[in-house]
C-alpha positions as CSV (number, residue, x, y, z in Angstrom):
1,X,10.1,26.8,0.7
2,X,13.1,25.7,2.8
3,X,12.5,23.1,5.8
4,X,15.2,21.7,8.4
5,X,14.6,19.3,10.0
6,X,17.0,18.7,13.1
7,X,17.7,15.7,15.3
8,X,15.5,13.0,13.6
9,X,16.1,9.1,14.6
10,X,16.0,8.3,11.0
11,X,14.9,4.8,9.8
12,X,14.7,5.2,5.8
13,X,13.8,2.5,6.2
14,X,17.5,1.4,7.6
15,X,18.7,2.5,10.7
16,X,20.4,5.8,10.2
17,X,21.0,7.6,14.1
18,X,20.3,10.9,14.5
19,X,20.4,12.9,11.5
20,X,19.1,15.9,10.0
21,X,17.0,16.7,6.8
22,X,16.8,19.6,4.4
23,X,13.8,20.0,2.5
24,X,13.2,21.8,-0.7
25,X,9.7,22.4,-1.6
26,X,8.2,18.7,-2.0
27,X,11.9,17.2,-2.4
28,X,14.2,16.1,0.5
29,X,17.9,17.2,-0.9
30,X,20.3,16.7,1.8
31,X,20.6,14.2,4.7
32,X,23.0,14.2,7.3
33,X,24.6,15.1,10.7
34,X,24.5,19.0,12.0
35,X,23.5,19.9,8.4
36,X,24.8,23.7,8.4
37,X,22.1,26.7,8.6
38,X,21.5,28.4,5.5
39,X,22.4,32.2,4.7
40,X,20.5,34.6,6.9
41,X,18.8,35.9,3.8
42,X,17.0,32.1,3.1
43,X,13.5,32.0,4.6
44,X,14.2,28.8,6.4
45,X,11.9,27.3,8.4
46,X,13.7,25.0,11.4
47,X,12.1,22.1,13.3
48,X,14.1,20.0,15.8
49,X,12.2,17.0,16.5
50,X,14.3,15.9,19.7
51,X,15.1,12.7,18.3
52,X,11.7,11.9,17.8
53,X,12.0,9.0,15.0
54,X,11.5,9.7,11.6
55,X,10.0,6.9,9.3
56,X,8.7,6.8,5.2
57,X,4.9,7.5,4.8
58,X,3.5,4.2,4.1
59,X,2.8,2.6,0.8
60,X,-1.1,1.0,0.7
61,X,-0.9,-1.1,-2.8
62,X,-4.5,-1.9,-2.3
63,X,-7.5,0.6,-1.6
64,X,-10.9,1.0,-2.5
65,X,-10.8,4.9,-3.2
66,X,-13.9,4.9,-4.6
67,X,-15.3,2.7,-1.8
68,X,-16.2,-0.8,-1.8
69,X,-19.2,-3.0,-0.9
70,X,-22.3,-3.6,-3.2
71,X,-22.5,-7.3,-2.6
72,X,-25.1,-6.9,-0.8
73,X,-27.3,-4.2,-2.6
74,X,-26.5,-0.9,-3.3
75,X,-27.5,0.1,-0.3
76,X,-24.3,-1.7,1.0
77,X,-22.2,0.4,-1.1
78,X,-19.1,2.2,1.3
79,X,-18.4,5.8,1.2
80,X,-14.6,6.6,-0.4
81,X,-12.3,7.1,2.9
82,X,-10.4,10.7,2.4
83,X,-7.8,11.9,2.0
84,X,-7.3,12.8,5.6
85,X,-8.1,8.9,6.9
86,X,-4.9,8.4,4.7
87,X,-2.9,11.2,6.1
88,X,-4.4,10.5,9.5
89,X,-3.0,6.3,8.9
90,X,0.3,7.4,8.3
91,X,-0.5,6.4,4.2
92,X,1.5,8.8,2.0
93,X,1.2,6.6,-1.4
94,X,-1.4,4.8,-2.2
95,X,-2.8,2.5,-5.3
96,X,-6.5,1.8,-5.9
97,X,-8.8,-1.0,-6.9
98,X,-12.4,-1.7,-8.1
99,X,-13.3,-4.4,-6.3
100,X,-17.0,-6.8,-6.7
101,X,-18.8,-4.0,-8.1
102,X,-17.0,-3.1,-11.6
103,X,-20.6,-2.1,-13.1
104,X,-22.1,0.7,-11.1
105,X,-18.2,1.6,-10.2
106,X,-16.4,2.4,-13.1
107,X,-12.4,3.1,-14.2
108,X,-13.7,6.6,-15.0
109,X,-14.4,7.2,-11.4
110,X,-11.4,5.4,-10.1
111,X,-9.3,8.0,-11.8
112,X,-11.1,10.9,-11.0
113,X,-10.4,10.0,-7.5
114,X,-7.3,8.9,-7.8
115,X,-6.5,12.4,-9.2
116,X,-8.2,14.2,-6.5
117,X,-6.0,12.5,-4.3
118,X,-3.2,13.7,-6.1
119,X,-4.1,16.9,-5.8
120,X,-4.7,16.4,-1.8
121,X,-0.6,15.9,-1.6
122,X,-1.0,11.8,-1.8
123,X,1.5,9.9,-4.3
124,X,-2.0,8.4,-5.8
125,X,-2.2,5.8,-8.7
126,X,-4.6,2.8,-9.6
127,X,-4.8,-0.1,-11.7
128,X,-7.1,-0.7,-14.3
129,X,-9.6,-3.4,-14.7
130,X,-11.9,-5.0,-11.8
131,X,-12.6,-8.6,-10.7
132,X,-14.0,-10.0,-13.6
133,X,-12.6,-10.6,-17.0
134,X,-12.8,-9.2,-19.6
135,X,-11.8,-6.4,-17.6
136,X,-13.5,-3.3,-17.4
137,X,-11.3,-0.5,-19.5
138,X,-11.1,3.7,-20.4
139,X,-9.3,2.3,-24.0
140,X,-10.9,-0.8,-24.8
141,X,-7.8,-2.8,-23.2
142,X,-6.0,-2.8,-20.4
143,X,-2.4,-2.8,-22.1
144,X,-3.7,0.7,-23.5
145,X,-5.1,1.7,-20.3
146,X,-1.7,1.7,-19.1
147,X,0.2,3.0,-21.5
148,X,-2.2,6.1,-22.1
149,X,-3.1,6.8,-18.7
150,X,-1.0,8.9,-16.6
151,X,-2.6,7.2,-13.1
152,X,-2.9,3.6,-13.8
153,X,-0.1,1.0,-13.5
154,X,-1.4,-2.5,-13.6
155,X,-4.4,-4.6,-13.8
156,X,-6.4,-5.8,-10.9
157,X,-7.7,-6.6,-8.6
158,X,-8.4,-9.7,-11.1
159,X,-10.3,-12.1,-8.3
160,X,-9.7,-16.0,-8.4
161,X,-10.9,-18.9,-6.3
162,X,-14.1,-16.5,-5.7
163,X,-17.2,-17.6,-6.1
164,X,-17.4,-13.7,-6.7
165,X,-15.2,-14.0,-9.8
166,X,-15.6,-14.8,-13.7
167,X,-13.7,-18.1,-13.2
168,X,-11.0,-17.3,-15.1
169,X,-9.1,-19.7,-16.8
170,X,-5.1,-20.2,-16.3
171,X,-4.4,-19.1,-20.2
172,X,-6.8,-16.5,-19.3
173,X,-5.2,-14.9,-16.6
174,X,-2.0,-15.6,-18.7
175,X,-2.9,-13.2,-21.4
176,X,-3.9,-10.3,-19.1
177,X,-0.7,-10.4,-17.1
178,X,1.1,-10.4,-20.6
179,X,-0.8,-7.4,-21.1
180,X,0.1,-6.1,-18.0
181,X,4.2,-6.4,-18.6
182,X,4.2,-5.7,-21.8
183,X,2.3,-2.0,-20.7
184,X,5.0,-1.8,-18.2
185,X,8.0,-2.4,-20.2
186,X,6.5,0.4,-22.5
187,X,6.2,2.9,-19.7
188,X,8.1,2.1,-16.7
189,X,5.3,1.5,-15.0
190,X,4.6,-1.1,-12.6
191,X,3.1,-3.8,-15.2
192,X,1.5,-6.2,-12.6
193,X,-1.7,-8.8,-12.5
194,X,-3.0,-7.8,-8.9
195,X,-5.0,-10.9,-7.6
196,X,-7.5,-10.7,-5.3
197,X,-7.3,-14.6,-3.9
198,X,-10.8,-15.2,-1.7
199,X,-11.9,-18.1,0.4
200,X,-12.2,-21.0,-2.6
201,X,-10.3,-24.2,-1.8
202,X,-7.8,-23.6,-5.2
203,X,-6.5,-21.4,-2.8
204,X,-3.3,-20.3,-5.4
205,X,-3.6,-22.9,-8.0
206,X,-5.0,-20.9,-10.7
207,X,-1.5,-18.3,-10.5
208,X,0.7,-21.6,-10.5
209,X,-1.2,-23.3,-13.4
210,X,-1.2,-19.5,-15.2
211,X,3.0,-19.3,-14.6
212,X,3.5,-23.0,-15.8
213,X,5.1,-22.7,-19.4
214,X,5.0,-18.9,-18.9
215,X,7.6,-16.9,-20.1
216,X,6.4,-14.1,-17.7
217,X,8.5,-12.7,-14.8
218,X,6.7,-14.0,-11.9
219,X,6.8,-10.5,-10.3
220,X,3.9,-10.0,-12.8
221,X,1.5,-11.9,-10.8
222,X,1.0,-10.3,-7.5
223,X,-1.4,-12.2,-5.2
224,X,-3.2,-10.5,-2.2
225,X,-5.1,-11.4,1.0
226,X,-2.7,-14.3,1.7
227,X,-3.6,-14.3,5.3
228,X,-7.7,-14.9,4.8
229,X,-6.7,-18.7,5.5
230,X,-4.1,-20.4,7.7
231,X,-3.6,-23.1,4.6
232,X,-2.3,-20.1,2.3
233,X,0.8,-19.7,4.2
234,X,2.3,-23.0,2.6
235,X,1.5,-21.8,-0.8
236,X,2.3,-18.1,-0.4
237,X,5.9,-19.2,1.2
238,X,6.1,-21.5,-2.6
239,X,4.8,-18.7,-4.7
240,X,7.1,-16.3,-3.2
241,X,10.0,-18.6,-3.7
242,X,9.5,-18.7,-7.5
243,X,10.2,-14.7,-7.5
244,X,6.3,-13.5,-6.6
245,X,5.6,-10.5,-4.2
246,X,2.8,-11.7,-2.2
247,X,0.5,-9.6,0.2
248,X,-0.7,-10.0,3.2
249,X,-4.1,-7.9,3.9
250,X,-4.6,-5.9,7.3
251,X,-8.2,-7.1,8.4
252,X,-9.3,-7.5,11.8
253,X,-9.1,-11.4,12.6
254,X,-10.8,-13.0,16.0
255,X,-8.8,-15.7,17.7
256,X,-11.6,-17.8,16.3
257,X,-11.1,-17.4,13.0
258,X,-8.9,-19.4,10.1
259,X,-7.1,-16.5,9.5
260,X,-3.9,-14.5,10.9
261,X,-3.4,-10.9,11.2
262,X,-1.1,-8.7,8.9
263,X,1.2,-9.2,11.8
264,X,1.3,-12.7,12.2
265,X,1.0,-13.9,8.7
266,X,4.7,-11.3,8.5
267,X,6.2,-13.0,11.2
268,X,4.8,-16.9,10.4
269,X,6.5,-15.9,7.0
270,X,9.8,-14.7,7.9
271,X,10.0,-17.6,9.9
272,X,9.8,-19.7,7.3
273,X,12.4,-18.4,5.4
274,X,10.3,-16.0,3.0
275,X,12.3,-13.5,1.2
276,X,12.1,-10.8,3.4
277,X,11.7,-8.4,-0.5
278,X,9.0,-10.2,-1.6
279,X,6.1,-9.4,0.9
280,X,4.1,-6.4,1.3
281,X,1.0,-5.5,3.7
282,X,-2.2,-3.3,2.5
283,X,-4.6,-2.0,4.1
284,X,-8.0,-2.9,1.9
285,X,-8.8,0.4,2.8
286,X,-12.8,1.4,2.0
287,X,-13.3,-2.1,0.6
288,X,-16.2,-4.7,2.3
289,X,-15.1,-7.5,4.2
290,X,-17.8,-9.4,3.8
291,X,-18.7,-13.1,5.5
292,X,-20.9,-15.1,3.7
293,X,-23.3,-17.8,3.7
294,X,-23.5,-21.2,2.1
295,X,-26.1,-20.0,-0.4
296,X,-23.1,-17.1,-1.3
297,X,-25.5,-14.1,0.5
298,X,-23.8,-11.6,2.5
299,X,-24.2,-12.6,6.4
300,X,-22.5,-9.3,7.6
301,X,-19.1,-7.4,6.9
302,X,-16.5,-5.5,8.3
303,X,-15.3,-2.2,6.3
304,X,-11.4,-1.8,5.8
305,X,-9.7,1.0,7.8
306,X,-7.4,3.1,6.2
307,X,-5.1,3.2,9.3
308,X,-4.8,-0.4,9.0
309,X,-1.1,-0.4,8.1
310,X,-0.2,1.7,11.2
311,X,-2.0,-0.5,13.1
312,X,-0.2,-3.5,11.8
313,X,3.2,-1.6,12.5
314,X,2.4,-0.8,16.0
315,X,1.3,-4.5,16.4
316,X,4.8,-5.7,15.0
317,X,6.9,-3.0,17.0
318,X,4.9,-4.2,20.2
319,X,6.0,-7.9,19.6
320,X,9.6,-7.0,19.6
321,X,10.1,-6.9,16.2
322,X,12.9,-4.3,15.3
323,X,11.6,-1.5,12.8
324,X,14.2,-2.3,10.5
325,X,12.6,-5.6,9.7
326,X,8.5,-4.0,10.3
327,X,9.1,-1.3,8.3
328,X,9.9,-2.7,4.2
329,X,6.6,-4.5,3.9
330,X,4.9,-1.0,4.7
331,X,7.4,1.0,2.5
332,X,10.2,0.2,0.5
333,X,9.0,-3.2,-0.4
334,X,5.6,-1.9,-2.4
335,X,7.0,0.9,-3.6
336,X,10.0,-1.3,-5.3
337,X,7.3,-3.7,-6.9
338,X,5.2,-0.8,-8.0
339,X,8.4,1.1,-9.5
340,X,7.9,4.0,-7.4
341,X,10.2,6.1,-5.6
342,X,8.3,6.4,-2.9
343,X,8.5,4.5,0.6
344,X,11.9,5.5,1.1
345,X,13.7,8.2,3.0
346,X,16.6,9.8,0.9
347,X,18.0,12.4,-1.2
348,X,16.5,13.3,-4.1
349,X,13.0,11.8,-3.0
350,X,9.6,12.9,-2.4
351,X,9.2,14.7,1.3
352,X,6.8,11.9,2.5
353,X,7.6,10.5,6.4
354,X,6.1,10.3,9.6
355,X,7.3,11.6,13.0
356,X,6.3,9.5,15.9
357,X,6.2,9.1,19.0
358,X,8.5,5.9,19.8
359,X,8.4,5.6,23.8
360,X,4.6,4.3,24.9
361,X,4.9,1.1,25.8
362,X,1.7,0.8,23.8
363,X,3.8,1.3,20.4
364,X,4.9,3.9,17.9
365,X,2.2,6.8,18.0
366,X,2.0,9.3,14.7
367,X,3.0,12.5,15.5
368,X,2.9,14.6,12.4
369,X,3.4,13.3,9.0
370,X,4.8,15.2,5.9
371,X,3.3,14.6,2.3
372,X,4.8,16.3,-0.8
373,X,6.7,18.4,2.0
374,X,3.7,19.8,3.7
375,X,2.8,19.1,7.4
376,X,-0.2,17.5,8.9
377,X,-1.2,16.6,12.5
378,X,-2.2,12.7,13.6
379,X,-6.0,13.4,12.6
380,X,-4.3,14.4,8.6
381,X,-5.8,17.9,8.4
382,X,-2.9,20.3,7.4
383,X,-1.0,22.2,10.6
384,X,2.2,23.1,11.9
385,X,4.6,21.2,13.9
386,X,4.9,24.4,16.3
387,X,6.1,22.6,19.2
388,X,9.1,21.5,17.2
389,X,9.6,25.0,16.0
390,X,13.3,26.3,16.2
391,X,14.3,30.3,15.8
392,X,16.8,30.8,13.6
């Protein structure tokens, strides 16, 4: 299956005009200007999208595709979002997560949906392990979980300064993201401690006590929701100096609350001289986002959205921030710290992008997005871009 694509405002994530694409099957194998037609004889199939931009799928390093919830009862358990709320969010890779509940949710499950995923044109992968230590395994470890399954690639989410958590120790956490690297440097995989960091006031003590006379790359430890408090921003703009990735979550937030958004915890960072490489945004997709009570009893929650990353895009594009800059925390950012070669535009990768809609003066709208070179409309059921559609 041959697709050309024609006259695409290319940001891969750079800045690359107006350019075409030819697609092979899933693969994208030549970019460039005025690409030349194929023989007469090649069932091409032409599309010129008017200089309509053209950016990567996103990269969501942190989904509940299993769903979240539990805390409070089972009959507060959240459905799996599917695979069409990621299609329809622009999400083309995706990693997911137990969260609270790693004892009626299982890594059996996670897997089984992560692979039905897979098979529903998403890059799909997961870690191992839940919030509690020891962590909850397929192999009896999570250094063999890795190594022997095909869809997992790190631990986590491991929670800390949780009253939801096992208390983990810093020599605990330690071991598990030795485990981790070590399972990486065997595989190629990822090889990451994904930390879920909650409300406590530790706030990201327990990673800097677990680093301190570590011989571990920091990359290994790979904190998340670094935007749930305004007092994290100091320690995240520390942790990410020592060579951490750090993540910022994209929950709703009221002007009320001690928290930023996705968007302003990216731009509070960058302004304070964070390593523009070392920050990624998830969604928390399916997960609860729970608000609790003094006695630790669920007062209500909030369910993440998997169009949360879209959202956060639009919200940065809106407040002038050039897509050049928006875009590698979405993309190319989590895909290089979960060694996949995803979350880029290029030759030689995956067909995963997004055509949008660039002019509103409410922000970038999702046109159609391509996964694994197959086309889907802005609601991510599979359909035809016919209004692009060139004779040849």
């Amino acid at each position: 299956m041959f697709t050309l694509l024609r006259n695409a405002q290319l940001f891969s994530p750079e800045d690359l005009g107006v350019v075409d694409l030819l697609i092979v099957n899933d693969q994208i194998v030549k970019i460039g200007p005025s690409l030349e037609d194929g023989p007469h004889w090649m069932d091409v199939k032409e599309f010129d999208l008017e200089s309509h931009v053209v950016i990567p799928a996103l990269v969501d390093g942190h989904v509940h595709v299993t769903g979240g919830g539990g805390e409070a009862g089972l009959g507060s358990r959240i459905a799996p979002p599917s695979a069409a709320a990621y299609r329809a969010g622009g999400v083309g890779t995706l990693v997911g997560v137990l969260g609270t509940d790693d004892i009626t949710r299982t890594p059996q499950s996670l897997v089984a949906w992560t692979r039905e995923l897979q098979a529903q044109h998403l890059s799909a992968w997961c870690h191992t392990g839940g919030y509690h230590l020891p962590p909850v395994t397929l192999t009896g470890s999570a250094k063999s979980d890795i190594v022997w399954i095909d869809r997992m690639i790190g631990v986590g989410e491991v929670a800390i300064s949780d009253h939801r958590s096992s208390q983990p120790t810093p020599q605990a956490l330690r071991e598990l993201a030795a485990e981790a690297h070590v399972a990486g440097l065997v595989t190629g995989k990822a090889g990451i401690l994904h930390l879920h960091v909650g409300d406590g006031e530790a706030g990201l003590e327990p990673i800097r006590q677990a680093m301190t006379g570590s011989e571990l790359p920091a990359r290994v430890f790979n904190p998340t929701h670094l935007n749930r408090r305004k007092a994290l921003m100091a320690e995240a703009l520390d942790l990410a100096a020592q060579g951490c990735t750090i993540d910022f979550t994209a929950f709703p937030v009221d002007d009320e609350d001690d928290a930023y958004s996705a968007a302003e915890a990216l731009s509070l960072f960058l302004e304070g001289g964070g390593n523009p490489s070392q920050v990624t945004i998830s969604s928390d997709g399916g997960g609860c986002l729970p608000v609790f009570r003094d006695d630790g009893s669920v007062e209500y929650f909030d369910i993440g959205r998997a169009d949360a990353m879209f959202e956060t895009l639009r919200e940065l594009v809106c407040s002038g921030m050039a897509l050049t800059d928006a875009l590698p925390p979405l993309t190319s950012n989590p895909a290089k710290l979960l060694r996949l070669s995803t979350g880029v535009v290029a030759e030689g990768t995956r067909a995963d992008l997004l055509v949008l809609d660039n002019s509103a003066a409410s922000g970038p709208a999702l046109v159609f997005g391509m996964f694994a070179g197959r086309w889907f409309d802005s609601r991510g059921n599979e359909a035809s871009p016919n209004r692009f559609t060139k004779d040849k």
